[in-house]
Steps between C-alpha positions, in 0.01 A plus 500: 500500500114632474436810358469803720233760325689818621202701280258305692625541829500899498175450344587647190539447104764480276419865365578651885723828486806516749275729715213243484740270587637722820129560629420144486830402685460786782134391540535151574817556649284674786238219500683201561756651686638280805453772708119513398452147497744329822494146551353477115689251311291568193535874478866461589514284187278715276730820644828315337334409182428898428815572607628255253241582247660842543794491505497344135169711357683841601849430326434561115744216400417236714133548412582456088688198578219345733210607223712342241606175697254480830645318792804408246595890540814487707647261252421732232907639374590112551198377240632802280859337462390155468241610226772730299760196559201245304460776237189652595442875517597701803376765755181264623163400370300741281112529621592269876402168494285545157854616308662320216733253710714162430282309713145472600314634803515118696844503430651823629522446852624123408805693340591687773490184748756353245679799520515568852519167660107391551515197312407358120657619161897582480703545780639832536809532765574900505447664855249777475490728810206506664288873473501762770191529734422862627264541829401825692539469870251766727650632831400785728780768561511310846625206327795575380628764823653152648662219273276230548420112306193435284383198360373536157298214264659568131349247252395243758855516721571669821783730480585681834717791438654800700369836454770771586409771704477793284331396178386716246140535355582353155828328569538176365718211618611179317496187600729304264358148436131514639362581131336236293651196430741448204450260230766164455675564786522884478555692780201705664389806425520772741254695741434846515314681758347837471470673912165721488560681834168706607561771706262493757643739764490867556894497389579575134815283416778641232746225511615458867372849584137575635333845556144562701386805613427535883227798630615754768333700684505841526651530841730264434606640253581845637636363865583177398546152692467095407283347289446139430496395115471155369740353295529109360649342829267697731438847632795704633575827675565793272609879628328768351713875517316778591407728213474211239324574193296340300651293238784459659658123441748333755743177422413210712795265449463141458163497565435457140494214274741199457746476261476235286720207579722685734324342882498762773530836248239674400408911383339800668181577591372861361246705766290795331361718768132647393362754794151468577353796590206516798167506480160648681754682702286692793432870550850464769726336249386727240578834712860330615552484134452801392718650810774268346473659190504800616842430711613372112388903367 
């Protein structure tokens, strides 16, 4: 397996702080994004090799195992055993690759072959499982109103999967088996995928409700009549009472989000009236009025 220089790939060095870490990730991140770059195999690449590079940069103990045993990392607790069980120390390499260990630099990655079935030196039968893979997946709000099928690339494969309508900014899902590979025969590791679900609507979402405010005017307001609001499926006929004031909020049922894994149901949608007052109102309107509020005396 060739070595992957996650440092490299964020463009950073081995001293990087989480945060420079996180700045470097969300920078490229926009770069080489597929949406940036469509139709470019290259970026796509480059776009899963930060998320990769991520992934294992941003978790604290995943990045001291793969400074202390470089593209060896996921075997690390595995080399750990086998070193205690030949009476060597445990808990890892002191100092990475430089540190006081039983065998010598051309050597280490031959060990692990022998130890995880890649040929040369003993034969070691025990089934390791394979690691877990993480990925974020990026979806408008639109998305994920309707269950729909995505294909996604996840270490070189094509996985499609079935997004349920309803799915949560930050929810994650499992996919049991679609992780890396295990070692001697070991089962897979498993999948997990992170939803980022940008909200790029008028609608603020809680859950399965969402809430927008709608303007009304002031005659409207006082007489009432329909108005026409938008909602996610389209725009729809809404009654107004006469003498509605502002701030007042009316239920529209059903008409708000879906509810996660349960096709066909979904929550309310939340209307805040605001009254908008008129303007440059002529020398006429402005005498009516006053003879208005002068009925109201």
């Amino acid at each position: 397996m060739d070595y992957i220089d996650y440092y490299k790939i964020l463009e950073l060095d081995k001293s990087a702080s989480e945060a420079d870490i996180k700045k470097a990730y969300r920078r490229l991140a926009r770069k080489f994004h597929p949406d940036v770059n469509p139709n470019d195999e290259s970026a796509k690449k480059k776009f899963q090799q930060i998320n990769e590079a991520n992934e294992v940069l941003s978790d604290p103990a995943n990045r001291k195992k793969y400074d202390q045993y470089g593209k060896d990392w996921k075997h690390a607790e595995q080399f750990d055993k086998q070193k205690a069980q030949r009476g060597g120390p445990q808990g890892g390499f002191q100092g990475g690759f430089q540190g006081n260990n039983d065998f010598g630099d051309s050597d280490f990655s031959d060990f692990f072959a022998s130890m995880f079935g890649g040929g040369g030196g003993r034969s070691n039968k025990t089934k390791y499982r394979g690691q877990d893979s993480n990925a974020q997946l990026q979806l408008d709000i639109k998305d994920v109103y309707t269950t729909k099928q995505q294909t996604l690339t996840i270490n070189g494969k094509s996985i499609r999967i079935t997004i349920p309508a309803g799915v949560e900014n930050g929810q994650v899902i499992k996919l049991a088996g679609y992780g890396s590979a295990g070692a001697n025969g070991g089962p897979n590791g498993d999948l997990f995928i992170t939803f980022v679900v940008n909200n790029t609507t008028k609608f603020k979402r809680e859950g399965t409700q969402l809430y927008t405010t709608v303007e009304l005017d002031l005659y409207t307001a006082l007489l009432g009549g329909d108005i026409t609001i938008d909602t996610m499926t389209g725009q729809v006929k809404l009654p107004v009472k006469s003498e509605t004031q502002g701030g007042t909020q009316v239920k529209l049922k059903g008409k708000g989000f879906p509810i996660y894994k349960k096709e066909g149901e979904f929550g309310d949608l939340f209307v805040t009236y605001k009254i908008t007052l008129p303007t440059n109102l002529s020398e006429k309107e402005k005498e009516l009025f006053k003879e208005l509020a002068s009925f109201r005396k």
